[in-house]
Kinemage of the C-alpha trace (Angstrom):
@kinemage 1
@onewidth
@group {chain A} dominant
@subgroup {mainchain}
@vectorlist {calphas} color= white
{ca unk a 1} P 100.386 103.370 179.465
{ca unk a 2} L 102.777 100.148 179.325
{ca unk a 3} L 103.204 98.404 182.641
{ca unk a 4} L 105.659 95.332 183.087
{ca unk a 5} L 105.399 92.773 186.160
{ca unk a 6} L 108.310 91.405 187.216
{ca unk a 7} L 109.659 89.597 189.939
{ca unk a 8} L 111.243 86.167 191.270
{ca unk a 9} L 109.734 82.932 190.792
{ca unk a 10} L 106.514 82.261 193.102
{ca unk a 11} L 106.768 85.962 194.382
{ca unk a 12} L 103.106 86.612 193.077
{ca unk a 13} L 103.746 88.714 190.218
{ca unk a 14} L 100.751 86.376 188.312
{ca unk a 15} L 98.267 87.174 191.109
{ca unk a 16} L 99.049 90.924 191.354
{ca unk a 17} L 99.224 91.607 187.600
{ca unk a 18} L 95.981 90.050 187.684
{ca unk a 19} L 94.233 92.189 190.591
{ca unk a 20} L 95.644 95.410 189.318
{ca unk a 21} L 94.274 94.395 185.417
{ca unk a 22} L 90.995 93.194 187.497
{ca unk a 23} L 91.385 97.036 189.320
{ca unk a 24} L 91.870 98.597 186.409
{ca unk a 25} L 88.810 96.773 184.415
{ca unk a 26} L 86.860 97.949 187.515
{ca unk a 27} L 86.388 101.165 186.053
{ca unk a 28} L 85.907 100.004 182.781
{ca unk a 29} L 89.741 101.274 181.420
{ca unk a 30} L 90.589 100.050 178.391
{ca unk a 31} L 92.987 97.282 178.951
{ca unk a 32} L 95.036 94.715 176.861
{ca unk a 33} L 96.224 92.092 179.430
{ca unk a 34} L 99.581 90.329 178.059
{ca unk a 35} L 101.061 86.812 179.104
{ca unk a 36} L 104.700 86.959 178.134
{ca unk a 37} L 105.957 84.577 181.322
{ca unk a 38} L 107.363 81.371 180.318
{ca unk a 39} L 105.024 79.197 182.666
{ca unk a 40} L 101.185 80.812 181.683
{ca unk a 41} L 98.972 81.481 184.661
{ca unk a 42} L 97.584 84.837 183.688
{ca unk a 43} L 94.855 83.642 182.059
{ca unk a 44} L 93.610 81.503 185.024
{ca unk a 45} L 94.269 84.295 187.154
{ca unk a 46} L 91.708 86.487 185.583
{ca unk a 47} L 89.429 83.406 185.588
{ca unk a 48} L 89.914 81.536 182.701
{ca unk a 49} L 88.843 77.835 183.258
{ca unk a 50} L 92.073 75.520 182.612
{ca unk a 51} L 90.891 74.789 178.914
{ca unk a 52} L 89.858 78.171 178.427
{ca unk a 53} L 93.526 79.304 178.955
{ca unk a 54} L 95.200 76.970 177.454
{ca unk a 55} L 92.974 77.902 173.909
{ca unk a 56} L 93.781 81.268 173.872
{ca unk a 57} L 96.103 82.048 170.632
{ca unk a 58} L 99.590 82.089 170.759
{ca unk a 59} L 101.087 85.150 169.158
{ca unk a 60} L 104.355 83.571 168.106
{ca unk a 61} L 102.168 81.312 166.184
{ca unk a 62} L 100.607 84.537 164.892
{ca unk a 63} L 103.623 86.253 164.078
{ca unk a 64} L 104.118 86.175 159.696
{ca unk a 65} L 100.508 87.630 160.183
{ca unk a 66} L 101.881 90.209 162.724
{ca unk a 67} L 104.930 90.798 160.947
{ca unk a 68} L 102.765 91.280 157.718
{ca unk a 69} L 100.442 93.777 159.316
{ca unk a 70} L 102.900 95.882 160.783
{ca unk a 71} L 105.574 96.251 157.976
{ca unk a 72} L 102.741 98.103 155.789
{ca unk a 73} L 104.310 100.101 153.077
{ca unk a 74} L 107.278 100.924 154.919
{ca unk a 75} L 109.889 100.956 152.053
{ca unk a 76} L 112.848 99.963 153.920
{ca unk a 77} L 111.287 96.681 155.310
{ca unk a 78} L 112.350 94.378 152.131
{ca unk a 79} L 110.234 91.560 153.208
{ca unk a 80} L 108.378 89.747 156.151
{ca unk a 81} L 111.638 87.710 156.617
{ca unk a 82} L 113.978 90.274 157.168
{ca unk a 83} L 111.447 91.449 159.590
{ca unk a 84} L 113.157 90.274 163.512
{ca unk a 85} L 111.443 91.320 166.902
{ca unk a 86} L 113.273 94.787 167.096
{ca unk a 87} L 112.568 96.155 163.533
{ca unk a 88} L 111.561 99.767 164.436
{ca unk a 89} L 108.267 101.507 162.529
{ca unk a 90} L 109.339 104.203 160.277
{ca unk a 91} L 107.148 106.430 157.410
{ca unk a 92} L 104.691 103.266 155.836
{ca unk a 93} L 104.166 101.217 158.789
{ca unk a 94} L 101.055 100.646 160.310
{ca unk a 95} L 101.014 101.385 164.135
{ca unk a 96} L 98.922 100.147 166.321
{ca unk a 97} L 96.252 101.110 169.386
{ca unk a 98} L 94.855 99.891 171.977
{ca unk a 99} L 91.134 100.548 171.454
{ca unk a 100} L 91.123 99.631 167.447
{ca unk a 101} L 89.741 96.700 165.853
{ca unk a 102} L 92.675 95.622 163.380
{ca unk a 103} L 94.068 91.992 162.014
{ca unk a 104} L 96.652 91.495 165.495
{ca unk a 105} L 94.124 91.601 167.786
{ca unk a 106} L 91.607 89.753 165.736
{ca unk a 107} L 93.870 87.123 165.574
{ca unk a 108} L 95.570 86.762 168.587
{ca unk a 109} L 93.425 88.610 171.446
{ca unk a 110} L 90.320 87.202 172.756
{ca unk a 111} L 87.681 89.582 174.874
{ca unk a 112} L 87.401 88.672 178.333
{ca unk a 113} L 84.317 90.322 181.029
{ca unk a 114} L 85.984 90.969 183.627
{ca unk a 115} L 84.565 93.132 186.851
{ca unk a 116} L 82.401 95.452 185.547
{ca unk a 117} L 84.418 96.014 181.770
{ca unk a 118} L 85.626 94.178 178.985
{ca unk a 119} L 89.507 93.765 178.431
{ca unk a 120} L 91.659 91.966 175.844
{ca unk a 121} L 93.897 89.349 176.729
{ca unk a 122} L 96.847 88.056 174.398
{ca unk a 123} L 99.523 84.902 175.598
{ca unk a 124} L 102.675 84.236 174.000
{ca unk a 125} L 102.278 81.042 173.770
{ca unk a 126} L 104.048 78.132 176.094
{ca unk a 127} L 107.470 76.994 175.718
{ca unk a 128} L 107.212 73.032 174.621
{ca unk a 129} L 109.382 70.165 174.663
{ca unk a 130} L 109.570 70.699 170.689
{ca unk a 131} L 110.953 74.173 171.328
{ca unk a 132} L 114.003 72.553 172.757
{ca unk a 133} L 117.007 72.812 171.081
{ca unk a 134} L 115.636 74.506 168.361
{ca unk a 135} L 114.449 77.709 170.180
{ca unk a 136} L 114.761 80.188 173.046
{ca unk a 137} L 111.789 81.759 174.912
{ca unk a 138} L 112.960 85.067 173.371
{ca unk a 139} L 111.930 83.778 170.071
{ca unk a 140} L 108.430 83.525 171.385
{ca unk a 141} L 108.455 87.059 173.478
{ca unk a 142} L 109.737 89.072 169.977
{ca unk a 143} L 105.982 88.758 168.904
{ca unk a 144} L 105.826 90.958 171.942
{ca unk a 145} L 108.356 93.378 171.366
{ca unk a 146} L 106.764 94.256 167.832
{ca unk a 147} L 103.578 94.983 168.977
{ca unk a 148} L 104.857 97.174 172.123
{ca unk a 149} L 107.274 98.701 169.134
{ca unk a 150} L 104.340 100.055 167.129
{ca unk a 151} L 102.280 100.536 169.729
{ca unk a 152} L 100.716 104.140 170.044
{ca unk a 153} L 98.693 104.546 173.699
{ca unk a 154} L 97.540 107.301 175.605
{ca unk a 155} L 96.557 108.026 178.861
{ca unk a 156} L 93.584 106.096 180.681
{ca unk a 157} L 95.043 103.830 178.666
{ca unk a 158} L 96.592 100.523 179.716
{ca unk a 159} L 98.785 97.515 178.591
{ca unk a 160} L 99.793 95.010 181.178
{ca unk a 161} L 102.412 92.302 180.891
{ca unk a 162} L 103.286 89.717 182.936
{ca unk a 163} L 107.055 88.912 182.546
{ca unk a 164} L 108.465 86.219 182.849
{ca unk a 165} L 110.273 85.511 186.116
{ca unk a 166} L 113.563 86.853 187.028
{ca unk a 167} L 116.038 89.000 185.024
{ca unk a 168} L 115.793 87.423 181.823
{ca unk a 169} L 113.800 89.858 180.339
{ca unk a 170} L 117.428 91.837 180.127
{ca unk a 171} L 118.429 89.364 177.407
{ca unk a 172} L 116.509 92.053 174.651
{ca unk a 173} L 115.408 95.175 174.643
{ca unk a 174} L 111.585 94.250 176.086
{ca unk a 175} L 112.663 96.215 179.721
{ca unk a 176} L 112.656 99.692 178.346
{ca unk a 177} L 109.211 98.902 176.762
{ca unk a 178} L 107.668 100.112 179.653
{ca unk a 179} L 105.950 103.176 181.504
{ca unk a 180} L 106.377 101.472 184.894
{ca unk a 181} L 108.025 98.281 185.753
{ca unk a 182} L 106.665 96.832 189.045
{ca unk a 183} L 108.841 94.855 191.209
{ca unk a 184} L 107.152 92.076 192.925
{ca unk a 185} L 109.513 91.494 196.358
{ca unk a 186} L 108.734 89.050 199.178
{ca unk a 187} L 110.008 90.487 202.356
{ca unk a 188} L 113.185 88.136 202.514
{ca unk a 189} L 116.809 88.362 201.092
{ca unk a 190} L 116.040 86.163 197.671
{ca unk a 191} L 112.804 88.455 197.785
{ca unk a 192} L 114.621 91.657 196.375
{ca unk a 193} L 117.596 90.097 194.745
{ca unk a 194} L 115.465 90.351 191.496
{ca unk a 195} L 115.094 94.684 192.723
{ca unk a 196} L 118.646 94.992 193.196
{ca unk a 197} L 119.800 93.660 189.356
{ca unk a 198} L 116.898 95.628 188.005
{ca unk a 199} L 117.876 98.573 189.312
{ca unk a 200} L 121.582 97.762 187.910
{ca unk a 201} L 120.428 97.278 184.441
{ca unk a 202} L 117.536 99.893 184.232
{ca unk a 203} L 119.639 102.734 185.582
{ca unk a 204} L 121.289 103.367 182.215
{ca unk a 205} L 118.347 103.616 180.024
{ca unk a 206} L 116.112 105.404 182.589
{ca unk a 207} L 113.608 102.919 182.764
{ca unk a 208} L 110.992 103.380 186.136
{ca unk a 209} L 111.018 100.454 188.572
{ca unk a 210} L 108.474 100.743 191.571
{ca unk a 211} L 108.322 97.765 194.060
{ca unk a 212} L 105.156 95.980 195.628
{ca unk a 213} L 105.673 94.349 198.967
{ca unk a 214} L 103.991 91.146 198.782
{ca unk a 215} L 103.007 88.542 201.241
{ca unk a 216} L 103.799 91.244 203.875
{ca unk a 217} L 102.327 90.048 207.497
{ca unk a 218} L 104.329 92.611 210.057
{ca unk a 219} L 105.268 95.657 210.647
{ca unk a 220} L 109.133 93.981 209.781
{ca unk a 221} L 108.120 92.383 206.866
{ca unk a 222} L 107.380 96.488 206.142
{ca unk a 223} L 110.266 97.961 207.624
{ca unk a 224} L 112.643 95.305 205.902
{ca unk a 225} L 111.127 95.923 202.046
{ca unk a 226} L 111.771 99.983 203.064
{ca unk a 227} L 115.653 99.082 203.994
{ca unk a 228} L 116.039 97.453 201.021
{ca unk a 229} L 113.556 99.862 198.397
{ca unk a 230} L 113.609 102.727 200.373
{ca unk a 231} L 111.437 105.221 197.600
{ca unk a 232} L 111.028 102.987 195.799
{ca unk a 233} L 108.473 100.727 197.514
{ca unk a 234} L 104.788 102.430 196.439
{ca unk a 235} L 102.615 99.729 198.059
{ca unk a 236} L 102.531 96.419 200.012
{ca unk a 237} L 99.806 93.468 199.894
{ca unk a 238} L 99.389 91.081 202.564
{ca unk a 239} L 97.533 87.814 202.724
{ca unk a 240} L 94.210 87.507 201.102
{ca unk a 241} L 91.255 85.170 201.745
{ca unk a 242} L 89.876 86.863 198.267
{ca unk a 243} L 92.585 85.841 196.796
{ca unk a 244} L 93.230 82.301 198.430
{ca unk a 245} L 89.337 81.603 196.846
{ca unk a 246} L 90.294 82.597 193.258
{ca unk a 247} L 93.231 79.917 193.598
{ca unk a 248} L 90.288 77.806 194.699
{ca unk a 249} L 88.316 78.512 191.509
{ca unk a 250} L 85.731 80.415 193.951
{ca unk a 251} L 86.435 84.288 193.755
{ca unk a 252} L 83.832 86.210 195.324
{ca unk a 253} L 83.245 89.398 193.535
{ca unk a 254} L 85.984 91.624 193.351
{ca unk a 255} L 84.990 94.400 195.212
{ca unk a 256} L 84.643 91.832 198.078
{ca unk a 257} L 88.634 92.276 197.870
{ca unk a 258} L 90.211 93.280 201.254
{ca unk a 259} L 89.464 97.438 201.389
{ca unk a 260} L 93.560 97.379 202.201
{ca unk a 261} L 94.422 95.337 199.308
{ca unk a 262} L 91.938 97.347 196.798
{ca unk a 263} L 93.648 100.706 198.206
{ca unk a 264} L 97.173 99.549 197.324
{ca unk a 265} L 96.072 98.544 193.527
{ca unk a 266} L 94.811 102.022 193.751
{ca unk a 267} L 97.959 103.393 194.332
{ca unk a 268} L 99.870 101.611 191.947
{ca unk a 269} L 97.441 103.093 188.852
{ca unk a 270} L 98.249 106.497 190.708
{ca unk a 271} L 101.869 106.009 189.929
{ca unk a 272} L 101.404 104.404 187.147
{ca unk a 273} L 99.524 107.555 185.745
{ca unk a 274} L 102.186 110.124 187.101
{ca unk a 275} L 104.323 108.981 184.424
{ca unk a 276} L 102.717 109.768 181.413
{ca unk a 277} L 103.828 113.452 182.260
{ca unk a 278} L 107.204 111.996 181.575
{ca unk a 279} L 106.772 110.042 178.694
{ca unk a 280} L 109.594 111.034 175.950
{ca unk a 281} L 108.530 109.681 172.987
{ca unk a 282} L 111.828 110.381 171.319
{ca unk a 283} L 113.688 108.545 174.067
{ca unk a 284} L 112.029 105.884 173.483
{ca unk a 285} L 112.224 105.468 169.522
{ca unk a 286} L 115.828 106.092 170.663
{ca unk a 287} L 116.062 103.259 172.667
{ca unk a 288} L 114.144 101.125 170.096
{ca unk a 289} L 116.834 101.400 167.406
{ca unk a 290} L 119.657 101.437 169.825
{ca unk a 291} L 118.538 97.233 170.389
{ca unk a 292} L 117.781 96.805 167.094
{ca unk a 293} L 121.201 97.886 165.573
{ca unk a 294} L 122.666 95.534 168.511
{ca unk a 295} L 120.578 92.740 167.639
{ca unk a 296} L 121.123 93.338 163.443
{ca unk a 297} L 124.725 93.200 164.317
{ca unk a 298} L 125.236 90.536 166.842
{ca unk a 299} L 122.865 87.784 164.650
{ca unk a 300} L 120.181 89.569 162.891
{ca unk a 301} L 122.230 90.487 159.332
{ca unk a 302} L 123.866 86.718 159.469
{ca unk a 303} L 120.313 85.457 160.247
{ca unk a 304} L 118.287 86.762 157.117
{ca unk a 305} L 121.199 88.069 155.036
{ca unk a 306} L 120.018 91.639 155.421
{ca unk a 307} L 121.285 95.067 156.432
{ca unk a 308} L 118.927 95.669 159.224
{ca unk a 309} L 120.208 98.479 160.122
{ca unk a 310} L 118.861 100.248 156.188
{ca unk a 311} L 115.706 99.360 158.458
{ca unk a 312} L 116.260 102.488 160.591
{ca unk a 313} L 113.973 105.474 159.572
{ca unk a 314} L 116.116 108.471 160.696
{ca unk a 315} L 113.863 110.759 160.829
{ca unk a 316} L 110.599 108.365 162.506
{ca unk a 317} L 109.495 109.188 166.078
{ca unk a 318} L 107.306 107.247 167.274
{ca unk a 319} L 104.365 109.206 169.109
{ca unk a 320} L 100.658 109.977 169.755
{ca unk a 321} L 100.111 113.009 166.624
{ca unk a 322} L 101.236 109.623 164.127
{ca unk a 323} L 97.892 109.163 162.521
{ca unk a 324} L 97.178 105.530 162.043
{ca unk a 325} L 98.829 104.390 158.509
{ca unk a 326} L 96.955 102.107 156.013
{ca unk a 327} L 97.626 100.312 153.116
């Protein structure tokens, strides 16, 4: 299962994507924790020392290796270079999982014990001064977009990624990556402005937003998320000593977490599992090739002097029964 956090700058998206990965590892899921935000906390928010974080592989860095992997023997993939972040799999390429040992996680995940299990974590890699003027942040998500493209999970399965803050995930196709998109929302007006453009843009392509109440101290803080959410609000957290000692670089153990906090990241993995019922594989290679063709067309042919869309495997859906394709 694919889960996105999103939300507002200093809403706490970081610190729940972090508890529900730390929930998750709890119960020894497999998990591959992903930091695609443009300012990178998750790592220190699992734990990570400052250093520690900061030396975890970038995958844009990674990505001719990436890009190598994945286009396989798939015969309409000329080369690496015409290769851009939304080039669909098709018959040849090599898909990915999350529980294999293969050359992308070897070179850009690191194992991290976490609460009773053993995850992977993967960062983007921060945006730098040098980037400037030469390149957007989408440049360094796209890494991203290709592994979520040829990724083939199951249930009790989980990949968590924390977003980057805001909308500006809409600038690509990375939104309708995603089993479940939760909505981090302070209980004030700028709170769930992010909730009310998300459900704008991912009302067309059917994509799931769920909001989580956070930093919710009153029964109005409560009352005022429903207004606004209505169904859509699944869970709320409110303050947390637990949490204010992590920030401290002292977390107690983490089922020392507040029983009310620990019941709402229960929750979320509750609705984050109802979905898989849903999941439409062929939607979502739909989807896939729908922002590829838009992204061959609006810069991707002028950019490697290709016709991306001879990239398109008609008759490719991706989907669990794909056995996993070697070279």
């Amino acid at each position: 299962m694919k889960i996105a956090f999103v939300g507002k700058g200093g809403s706490g998206k970081t610190t729940l994507s972090s508890l529900f990965i730390r929930h998750l590892a709890s119960t020894e899921a497999p998990v591959v924790a992903v930091d695609a935000d443009i300012n990178q906390h998750l790592g220190t928010a699992l734990g990570l020392g400052e250093g520690e974080a900061a030396a975890l592989p970038s995958m844009g860095a990674h990505l001719p290796l990436i890009k190598k992997y994945l286009r396989g023997r798939n015969p309409r993939i000329g080369s690496t270079d015409t290769m851009i972040k939304t080039t669909p799999p098709g018959e040849g390429s090599r898909l990915l999982r999350v529980r294999e040992d293969n050359p992308v996680y070897e070179a850009c995940a690191r194992p991290l014990r976490l609460d009773g299990g053993v995850i992977r974590i993967m960062a983007t890699g921060v945006f730098t001064e040098a980037d400037l003027g030469v390149a957007c942040y989408h440049s360094k998500v796209g890494a991203v977009e290709l592994y979520l493209n040829h990724l083939v999970d199951g249930p009790d399965e989980y990949v968590v990624v924390d977003m980057t803050a805001g909308s500006d995930s809409f600038a690509s196709g990375l939104f309708t990556r995603f089993d479940m998109t939760f909505l981090v929302a302070e209980p004030t007006r700028k709170g769930v402005s992010v909730y009310r453009q998300y459900t704008r843009y991912a009302q067309d392509f059917g994509v799931t937003v769920k909001v989580v109440g956070n930093k919710v101290q009153s029964r109005d803080d409560l009352e005022f998320l429903r207004d606004a959410a209505g169904e859509d609000l699944v869970a709320t957290v409110g303050q947390s000593e637990w949490v204010r000692a992590l920030e401290r670089g002292r977390p107690g153990p983490f089922g020392a977490l507040e029983p009310e906090n620990r019941e709402a990241l229960r929750v979320l993995r509750d609705a984050v599992d109802a979905t898989y019922a849903r999941r439409d594989w062929e939607r979502y290679t739909r989807q896939m090739v729908h922002f590829h063709l838009k992204n061959a067309e609006s810069w991707g042919n002028a950019k490697t002097g290709a016709d991306l869309a001879a990239q398109v495997d008609p008759g490719f859906v991706l989907g669990e029964s794909r056995g996993r394709l070697s070279v």
